[in-house]
TIDO-536927 format. One record per residue (C-alpha): residue in three letters; x, y, z. Coordinates in pm, whole numbers, padded with zeros to 5 digits, always signed. Each point is the difference from the previous one (the first is absolute). Layout:
<sites>
AlaXYZ...
</sites>
This chain:
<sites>
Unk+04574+13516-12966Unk-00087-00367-00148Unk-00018-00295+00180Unk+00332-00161+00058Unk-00053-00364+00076Unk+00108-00114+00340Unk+00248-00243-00117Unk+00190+00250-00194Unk-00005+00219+00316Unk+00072-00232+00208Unk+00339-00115-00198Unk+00078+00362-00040Unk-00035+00070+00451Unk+00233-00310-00020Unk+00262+00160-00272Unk+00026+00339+00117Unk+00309+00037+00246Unk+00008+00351+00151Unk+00351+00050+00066Unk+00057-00048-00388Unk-00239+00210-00091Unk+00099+00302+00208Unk+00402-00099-00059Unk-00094+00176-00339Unk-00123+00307+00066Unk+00292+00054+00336Unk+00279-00149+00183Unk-00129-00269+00249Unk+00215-00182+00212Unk-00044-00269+00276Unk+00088+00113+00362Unk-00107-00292+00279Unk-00262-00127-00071Unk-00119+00270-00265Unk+00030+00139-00302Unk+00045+00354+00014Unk+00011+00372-00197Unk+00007+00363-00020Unk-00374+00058-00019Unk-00132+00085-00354Unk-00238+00235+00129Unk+00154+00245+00201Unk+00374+00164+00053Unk+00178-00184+00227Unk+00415-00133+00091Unk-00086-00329+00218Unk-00186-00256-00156Unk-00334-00036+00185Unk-00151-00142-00311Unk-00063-00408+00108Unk-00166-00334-00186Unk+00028-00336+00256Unk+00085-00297-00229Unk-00274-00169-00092Unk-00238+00303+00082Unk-00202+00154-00288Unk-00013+00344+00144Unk+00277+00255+00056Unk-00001+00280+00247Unk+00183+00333+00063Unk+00002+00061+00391Unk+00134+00374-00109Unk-00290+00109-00243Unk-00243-00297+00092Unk-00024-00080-00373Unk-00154-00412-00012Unk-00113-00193-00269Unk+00079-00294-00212Unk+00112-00036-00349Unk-00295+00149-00169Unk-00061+00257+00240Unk+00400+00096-00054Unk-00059+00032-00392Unk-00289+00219+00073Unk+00120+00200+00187Unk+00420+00077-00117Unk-00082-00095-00373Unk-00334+00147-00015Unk-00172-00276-00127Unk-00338-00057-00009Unk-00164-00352+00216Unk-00032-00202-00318Unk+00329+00138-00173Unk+00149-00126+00343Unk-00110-00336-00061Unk+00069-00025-00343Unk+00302+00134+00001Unk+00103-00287+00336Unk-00133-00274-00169Unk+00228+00116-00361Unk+00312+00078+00183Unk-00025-00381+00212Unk-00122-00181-00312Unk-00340-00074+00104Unk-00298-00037-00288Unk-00319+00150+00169Unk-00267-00219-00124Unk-00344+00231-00006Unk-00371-00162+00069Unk-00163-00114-00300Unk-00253+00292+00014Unk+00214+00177-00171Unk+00168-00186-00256Unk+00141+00317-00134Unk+00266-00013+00230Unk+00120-00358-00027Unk+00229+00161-00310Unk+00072+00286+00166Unk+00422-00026-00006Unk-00061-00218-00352Unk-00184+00325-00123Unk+00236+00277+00102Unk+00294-00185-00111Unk-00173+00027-00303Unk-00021+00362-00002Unk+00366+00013+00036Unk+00075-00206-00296Unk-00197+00260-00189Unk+00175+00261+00224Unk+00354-00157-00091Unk-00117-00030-00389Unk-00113+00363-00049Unk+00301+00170+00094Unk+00230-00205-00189Unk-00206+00085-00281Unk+00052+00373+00065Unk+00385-00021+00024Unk+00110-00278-00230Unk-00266-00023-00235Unk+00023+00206-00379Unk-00435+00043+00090Unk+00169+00186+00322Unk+00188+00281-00194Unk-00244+00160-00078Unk-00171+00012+00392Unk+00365+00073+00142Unk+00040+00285-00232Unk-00352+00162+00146Unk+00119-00124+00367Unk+00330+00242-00071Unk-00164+00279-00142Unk-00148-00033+00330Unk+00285+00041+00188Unk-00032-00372+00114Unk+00353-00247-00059Unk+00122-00318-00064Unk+00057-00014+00421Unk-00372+00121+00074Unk-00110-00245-00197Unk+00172-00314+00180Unk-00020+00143+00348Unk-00407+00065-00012Unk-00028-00323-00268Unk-00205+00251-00307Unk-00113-00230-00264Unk-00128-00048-00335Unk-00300-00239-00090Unk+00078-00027-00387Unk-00280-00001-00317Unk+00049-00366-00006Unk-00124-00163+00355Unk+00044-00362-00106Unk+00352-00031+00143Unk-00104+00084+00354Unk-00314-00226-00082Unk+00226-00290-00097Unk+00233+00032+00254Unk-00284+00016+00322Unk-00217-00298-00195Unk+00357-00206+00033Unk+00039+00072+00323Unk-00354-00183+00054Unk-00214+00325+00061Unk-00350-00044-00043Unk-00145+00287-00255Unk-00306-00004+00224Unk+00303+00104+00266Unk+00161+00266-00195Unk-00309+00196-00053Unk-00091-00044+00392Unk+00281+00239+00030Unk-00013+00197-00341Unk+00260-00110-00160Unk-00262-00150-00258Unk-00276+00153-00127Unk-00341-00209-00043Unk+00100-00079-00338Unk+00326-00160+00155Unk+00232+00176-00196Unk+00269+00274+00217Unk-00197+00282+00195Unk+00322+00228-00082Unk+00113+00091-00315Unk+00198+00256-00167Unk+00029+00206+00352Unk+00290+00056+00249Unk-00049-00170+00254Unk+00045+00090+00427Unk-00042-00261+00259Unk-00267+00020+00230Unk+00155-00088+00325Unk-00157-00102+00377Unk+00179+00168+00298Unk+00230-00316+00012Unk+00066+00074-00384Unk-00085-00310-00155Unk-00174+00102-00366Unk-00354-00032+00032Unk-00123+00192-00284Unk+00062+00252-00299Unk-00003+00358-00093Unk+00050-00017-00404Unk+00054+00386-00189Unk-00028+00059-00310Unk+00321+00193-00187Unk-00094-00011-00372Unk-00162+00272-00172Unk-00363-00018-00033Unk-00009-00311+00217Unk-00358-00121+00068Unk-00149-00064+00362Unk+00089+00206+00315Unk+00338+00119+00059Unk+00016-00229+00249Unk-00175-00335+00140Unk+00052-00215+00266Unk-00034-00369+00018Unk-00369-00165+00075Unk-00091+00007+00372Unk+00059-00381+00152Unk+00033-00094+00326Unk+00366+00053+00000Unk-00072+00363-00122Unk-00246+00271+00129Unk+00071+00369-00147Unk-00219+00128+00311Unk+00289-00152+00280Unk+00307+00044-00225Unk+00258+00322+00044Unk+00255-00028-00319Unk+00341+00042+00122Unk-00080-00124+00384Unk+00240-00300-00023Unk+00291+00266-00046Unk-00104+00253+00251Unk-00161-00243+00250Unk+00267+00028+00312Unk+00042+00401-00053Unk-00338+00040-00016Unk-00069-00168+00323Unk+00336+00172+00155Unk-00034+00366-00094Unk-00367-00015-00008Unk-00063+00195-00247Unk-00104-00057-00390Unk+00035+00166-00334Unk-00291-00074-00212Unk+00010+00043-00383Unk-00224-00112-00282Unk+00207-00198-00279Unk+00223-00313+00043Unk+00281+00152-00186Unk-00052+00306+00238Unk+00069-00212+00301Unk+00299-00226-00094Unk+00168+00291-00139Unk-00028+00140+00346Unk+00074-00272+00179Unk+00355-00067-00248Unk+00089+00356+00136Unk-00012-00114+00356Unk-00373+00149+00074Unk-00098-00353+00082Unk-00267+00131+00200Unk-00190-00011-00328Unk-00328-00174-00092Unk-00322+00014-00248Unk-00346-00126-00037Unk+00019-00223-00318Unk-00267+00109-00245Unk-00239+00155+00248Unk-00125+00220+00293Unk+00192-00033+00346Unk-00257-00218+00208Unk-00073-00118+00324Unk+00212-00252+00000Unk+00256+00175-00141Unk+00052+00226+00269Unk-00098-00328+00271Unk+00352-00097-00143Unk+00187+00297+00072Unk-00166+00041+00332Unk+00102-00384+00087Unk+00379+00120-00088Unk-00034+00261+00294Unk-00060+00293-00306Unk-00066+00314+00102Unk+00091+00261-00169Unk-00086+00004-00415Unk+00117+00216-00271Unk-00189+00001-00328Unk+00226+00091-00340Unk-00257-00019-00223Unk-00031+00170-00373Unk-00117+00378+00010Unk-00258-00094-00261Unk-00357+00006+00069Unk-00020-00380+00046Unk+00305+00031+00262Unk-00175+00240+00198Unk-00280-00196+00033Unk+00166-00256+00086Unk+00198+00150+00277Unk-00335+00139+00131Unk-00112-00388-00002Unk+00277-00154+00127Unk+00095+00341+00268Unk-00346-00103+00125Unk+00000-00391+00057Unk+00391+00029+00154Unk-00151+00327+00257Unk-00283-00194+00056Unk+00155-00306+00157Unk+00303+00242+00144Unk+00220+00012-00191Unk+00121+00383-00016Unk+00066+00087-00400Unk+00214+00251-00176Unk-00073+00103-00356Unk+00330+00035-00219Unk-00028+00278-00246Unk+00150-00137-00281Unk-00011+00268-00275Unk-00219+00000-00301Unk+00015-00270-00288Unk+00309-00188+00223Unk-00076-00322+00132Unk+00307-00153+00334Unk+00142-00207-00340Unk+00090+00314-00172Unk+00003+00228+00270Unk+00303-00235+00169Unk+00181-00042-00374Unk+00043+00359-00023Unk+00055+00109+00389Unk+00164-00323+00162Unk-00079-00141+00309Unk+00140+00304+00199Unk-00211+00196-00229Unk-00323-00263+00122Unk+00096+00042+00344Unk-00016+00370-00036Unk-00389-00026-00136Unk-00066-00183+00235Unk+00082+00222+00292Unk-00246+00227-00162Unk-00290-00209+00052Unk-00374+00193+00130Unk-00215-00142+00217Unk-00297-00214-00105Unk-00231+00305+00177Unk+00233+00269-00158Unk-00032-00235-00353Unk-00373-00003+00013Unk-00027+00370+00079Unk+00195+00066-00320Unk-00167-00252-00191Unk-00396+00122+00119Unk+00083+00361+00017Unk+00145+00021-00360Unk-00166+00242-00257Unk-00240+00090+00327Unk-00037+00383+00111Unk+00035-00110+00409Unk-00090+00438+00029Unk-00370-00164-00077Unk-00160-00148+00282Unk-00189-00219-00187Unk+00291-00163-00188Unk+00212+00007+00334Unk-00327-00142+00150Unk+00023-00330-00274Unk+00360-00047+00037Unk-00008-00051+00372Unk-00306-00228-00052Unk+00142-00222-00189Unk+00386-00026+00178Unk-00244-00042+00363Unk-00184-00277-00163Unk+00359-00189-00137Unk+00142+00071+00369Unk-00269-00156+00201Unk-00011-00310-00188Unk+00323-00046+00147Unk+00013-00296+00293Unk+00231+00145+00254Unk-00194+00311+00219Unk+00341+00134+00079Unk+00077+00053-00349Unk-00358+00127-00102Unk+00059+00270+00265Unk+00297+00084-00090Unk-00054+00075-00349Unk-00330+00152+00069Unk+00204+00239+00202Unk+00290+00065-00214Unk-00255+00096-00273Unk-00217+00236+00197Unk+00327+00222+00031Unk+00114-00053-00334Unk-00349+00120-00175Unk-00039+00265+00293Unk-00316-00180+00099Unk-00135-00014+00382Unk+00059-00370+00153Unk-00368-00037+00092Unk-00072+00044-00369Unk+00139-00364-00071Unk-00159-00124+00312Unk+00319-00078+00180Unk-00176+00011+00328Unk-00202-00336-00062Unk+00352-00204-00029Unk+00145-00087+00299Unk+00355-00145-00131Unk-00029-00342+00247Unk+00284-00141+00224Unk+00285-00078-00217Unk-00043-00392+00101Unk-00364-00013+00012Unk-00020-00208-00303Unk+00274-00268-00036Unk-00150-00233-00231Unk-00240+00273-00175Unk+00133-00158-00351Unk-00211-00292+00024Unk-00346+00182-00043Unk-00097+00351+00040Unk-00356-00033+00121Unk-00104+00170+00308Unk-00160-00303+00148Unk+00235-00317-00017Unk-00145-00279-00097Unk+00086-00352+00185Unk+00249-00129-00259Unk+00218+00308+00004Unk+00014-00048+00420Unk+00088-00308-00024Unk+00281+00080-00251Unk+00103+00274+00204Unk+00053-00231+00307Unk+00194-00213-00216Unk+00242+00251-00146Unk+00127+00008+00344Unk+00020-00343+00060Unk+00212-00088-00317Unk+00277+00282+00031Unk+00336-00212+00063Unk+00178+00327+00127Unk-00233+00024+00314Unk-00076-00130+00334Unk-00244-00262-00148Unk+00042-00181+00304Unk-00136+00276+00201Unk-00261+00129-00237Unk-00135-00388-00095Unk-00037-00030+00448Unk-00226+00299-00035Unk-00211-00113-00245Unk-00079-00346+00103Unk-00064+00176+00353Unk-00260+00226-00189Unk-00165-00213-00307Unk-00043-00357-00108Unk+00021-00117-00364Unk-00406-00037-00004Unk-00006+00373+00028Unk+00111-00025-00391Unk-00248+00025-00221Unk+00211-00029-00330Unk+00145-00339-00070Unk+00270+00091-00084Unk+00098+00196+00299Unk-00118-00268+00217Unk+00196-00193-00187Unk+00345+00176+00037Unk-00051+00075+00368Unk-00047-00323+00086Unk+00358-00104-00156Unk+00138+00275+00212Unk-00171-00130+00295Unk+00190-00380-00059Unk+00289+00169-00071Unk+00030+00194+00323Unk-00164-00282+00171Unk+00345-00196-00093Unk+00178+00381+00119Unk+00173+00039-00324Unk-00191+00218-00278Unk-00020-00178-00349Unk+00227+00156-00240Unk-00142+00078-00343Unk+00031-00273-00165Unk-00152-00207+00263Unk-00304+00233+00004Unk-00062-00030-00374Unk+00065-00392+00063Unk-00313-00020+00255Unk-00246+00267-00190Unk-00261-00189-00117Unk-00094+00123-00332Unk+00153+00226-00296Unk-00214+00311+00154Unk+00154-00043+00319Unk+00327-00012-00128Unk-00061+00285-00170Unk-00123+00222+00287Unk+00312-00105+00220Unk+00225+00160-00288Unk-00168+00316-00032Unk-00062+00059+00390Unk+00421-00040+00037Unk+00060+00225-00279Unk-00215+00249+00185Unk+00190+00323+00142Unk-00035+00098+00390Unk+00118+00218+00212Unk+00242-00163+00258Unk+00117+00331+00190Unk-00370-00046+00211Unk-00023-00387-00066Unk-00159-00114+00306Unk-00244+00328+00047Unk-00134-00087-00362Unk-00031-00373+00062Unk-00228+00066+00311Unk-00189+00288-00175Unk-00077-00292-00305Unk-00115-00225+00259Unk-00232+00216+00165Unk-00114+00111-00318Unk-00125-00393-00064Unk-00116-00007+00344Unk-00210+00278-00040Unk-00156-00133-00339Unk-00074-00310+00182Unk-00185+00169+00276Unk-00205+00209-00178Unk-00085-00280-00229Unk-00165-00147+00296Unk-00184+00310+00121Unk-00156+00046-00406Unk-00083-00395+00020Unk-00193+00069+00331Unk-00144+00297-00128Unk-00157-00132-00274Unk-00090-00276+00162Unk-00197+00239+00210Unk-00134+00196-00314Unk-00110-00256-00174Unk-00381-00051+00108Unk-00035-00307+00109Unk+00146-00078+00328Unk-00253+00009+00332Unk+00002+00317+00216Unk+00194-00256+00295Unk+00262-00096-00306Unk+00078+00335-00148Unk+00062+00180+00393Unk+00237-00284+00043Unk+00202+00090-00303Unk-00014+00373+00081Unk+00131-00093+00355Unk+00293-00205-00158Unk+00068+00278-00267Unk+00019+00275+00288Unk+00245-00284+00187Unk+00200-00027-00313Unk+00049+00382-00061Unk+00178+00021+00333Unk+00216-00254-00085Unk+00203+00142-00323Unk+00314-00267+00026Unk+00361+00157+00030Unk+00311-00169-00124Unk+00166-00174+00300Unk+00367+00023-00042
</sites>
């Protein structure tokens, strides 16, 4: 997240009004001296859903749901912290002003407005212009219509890019601007030309980029490319098609991954709006961070039966298993890709495939085992070598296990040959926050964080939890700045007995790093179901590090050579006084 200037904040906190807000998304009425509602977030006949006027928090005293406005568009629209924000401070008319360290962003709304002149210009090239004909003829050959054309906004960027170039220079565009976001290349003439054009779209689906095909006959370039990466555009975080299938996505919690645009919004116009791609590359990290933020967790992969497909399901099957997300392979059949496989079948056909799907384990047994004699040990031997090794990459224990398991009896192999009896498949809420770093030894800062993810859940008992942890640690217990930093706003917040709401948080964080560590700690996922077990088990965690910091100090202290025979008993009498004393949480 970038800086947001407190000003702009600040007139934003002021702006917001709750009850408006949520009057949107249900039916809120005022009863007394509330407004009330059927909750959002669970079934229910009497309203139990309540915002006090004047309060910046809601509450549901049925499904103990809390939060303010952010929190709310979190958590019902799915959006992420800084979507929240932006999205508050566009729908009450509010200009967030960034700090000057990144002047990039002082044009941000000037810049994608922009984009959606170009957006607005390409596609009425395609359908009114005689350069069009020919692209709209390739389009219907295609299977794609007039109708798919205006609802998903396909465009043309013509031979010719000085119209577009005229018309964003008169609108008082800067050239140095346009090529900030690839619309110009470094010679400043058009980036696109002689390509049909798809918007590149954020989760909110304003156009912040473009994929450009080629559709003439011995075209040069690739078939496809994709605008210039800028800071409004990173091919590495976006999912094409998310702005469609956002809410289902984050409902049904499950996602259909394919690998071309016109693949996805072909799916998604036949109701399968569940559909999404990686634009122009590999599924990443971040990728897949998105899908798990949306509550994701089940994945199936309709990729082409080529040789490049399969690889890339093995890729992709692997990243998504790897951060738990369970995967299904859909065996579309050879030389079909979903676009043609759905023009000739239907979406009942579709729906059909995709009851077929295999298991990523069954998918890779296929895959590994092909054109292999499995009669010969030795072969067997390799192909159980290399699944094993995919497998225990794998984050989750439970999972690794599981597989492991499930293979053993598939390839007829002992359990103990896979060494099944070294995992112990842990607790199933040992590790709450395990996301945030998967090192065996926490370090300090990823304590601390943990501790705070806790603390800045609206949906909890904050009350309760932030009385525990001022009973247990101070703020000079924090060694990162940051941290410090944020606890101590909690600590004047609940000094006053009211907990800041977000905006009021980002208000008082001191810095654009701060601000940017509050946003990704509340966009972090916990378990609630044990909240209060897990928030104790976090502390003690930090309480531990703390104390043993103190017995290492001593001991090298003691180690180091130079203290007096007198000095270094003393030390070895406080460590021995100090390893009876391992602190417990005091609730």
């Amino acid at each position: 997240m970038v800086s947001i200037t407190k000003e702009s904040l600040e007139q934003l906190r002021q702006k917001v009004d709750l009850v408006d807000l949520l009057s949107s998304y249900m039916e809120i009425k005022r009863s007394g001296a509330y407004h009330k509602a059927n909750c959002p977030f669970h079934e229910e006949k009497t309203p139990s859903f309540v915002v006090q006027p004047g309060s910046s928090f809601y509450h549901c005293f049925g499904c103990q749901a809390h939060g303010d406005a952010i929190a709310f568009l979190m958590e019902h629209q799915h959006l992420s912290f800084t979507e929240a924000v932006e999205f508050l401070a566009q729908r009450y008319g509010v200009v967030l002003d960034y700090d000057q360290t990144a002047p990039q962003t002082q044009n941000k709304k000037k810049l994608l407005d922009a984009l959606a002149i170009a957006n607005r210009f390409f596609n009425k090239q395609l359908l009114e212009s005689q350069e069009g004909k020919e692209a709209r003829e390739y389009l219907e050959k295609r299977g794609i219509d007039q109708s798919f054309i205006k609802k998903f906004e396909v465009g043309l960027a013509p031979i010719d890019g000085k119209k577009l170039a005229k018309i964003l220079l008169d609108e008082k565009y800067l050239a140095s601007e346009l090529q900030e976001i690839g619309l110009f290349n470094q010679y400043n003439s058009t980036f696109f030309y002689d390509r049909i054009t798809f918007p590149i779209r954020s989760s909110q689906g304003a156009v912040i980029g473009f994929s450009a095909r080629v559709f003439k006959e011995g075209a040069t370039g690739g078939k496809y490319i994709n605008s210039k990466e800028s800071f409004l555009f990173k091919k590495s975080n976006v999912l094409f098609g998310l702005n469609y299938s956002r809410m289902r996505l984050a409902k049904g919690k499950k996602a259909l991954l394919v690998e071309g645009q016109i693949d996805a919004l072909r799916l998604i116009e036949h109701g399968l709006n569940a559909t999404i791609a990686p634009l122009g590359t590999a599924l990443t990290e971040n990728h897949v961070d998105k899908l798990l933020q949306l509550g994701v967790e089940q994945a199936y992969l309709a990729f082409d039966s080529d040789d490049a497909g399969i690889n890339a399901a093995i890729k992709s099957g692997h990243l998504l298993q790897k951060k738990k997300i369970t995967t299904c392979i859909v065996p579309l059949p050879a030389g079909s890709d979903p676009d043609s496989y759905l023009q000739k079948n239907g979406a009942k056909g579709f729906a059909e495939l995709l009851k077929q799907k295999i298991s990523y384990l069954a998918f890779l047994m296929r895959v590994f085992s092909k054109r292999v004699d499995l009669s010969d040990p030795a072969q067997k031997a390799r192909v159980v070598e290399k699944i094993t090794k995919n497998i225990r990459e794998w984050e989750d224990p439970v999972m690794v296990h599981e597989s492991l398991k499930k293979m053993a009896s598939i390839m007829q192999i002992p359990e103990s040959a896979l060494g099944l009896s070294e995992i112990t498949p842990p607790h199933i809420y040992a590790a709450s926050t395990a996301s945030l770093k998967n090192s065996s030894a926490p370090t300090q800062q990823y304590l601390e964080t943990e501790v705070l993810i806790w603390l800045l859940q609206r949906d909890l008992p904050t009350e309760e939890f932030f009385k525990i942890a001022q009973d247990n640690i101070s703020k000079d217990l924090f060694e990162d700045s940051k941290c410090q930093s944020i606890y101590q706003i909690l600590c004047d917040g609940f000094a006053q007995k009211s907990a800041p709401d977000s905006l009021s948080l980002l208000i008082e964080c001191p810095d654009e790093e701060t601000q940017s560590l509050v946003a990704s700690l509340m966009e972090k996922k916990i378990n609630k179901e044990h909240a209060k077990k897990l928030f104790v088990s976090a502390l003690q965690r930090f309480l531990d590090h703390q104390w043993m910091k103190k017995r290492e100090s001593i001991k090298l202290k003691i180690q180091s050579g130079v203290l007096s025979d007198d000095q270094a008993l003393e030390l070895a009498k406080e460590f021995d006084e100090i390893q009876k004393q391992r602190p417990q949480v005091k609730q």
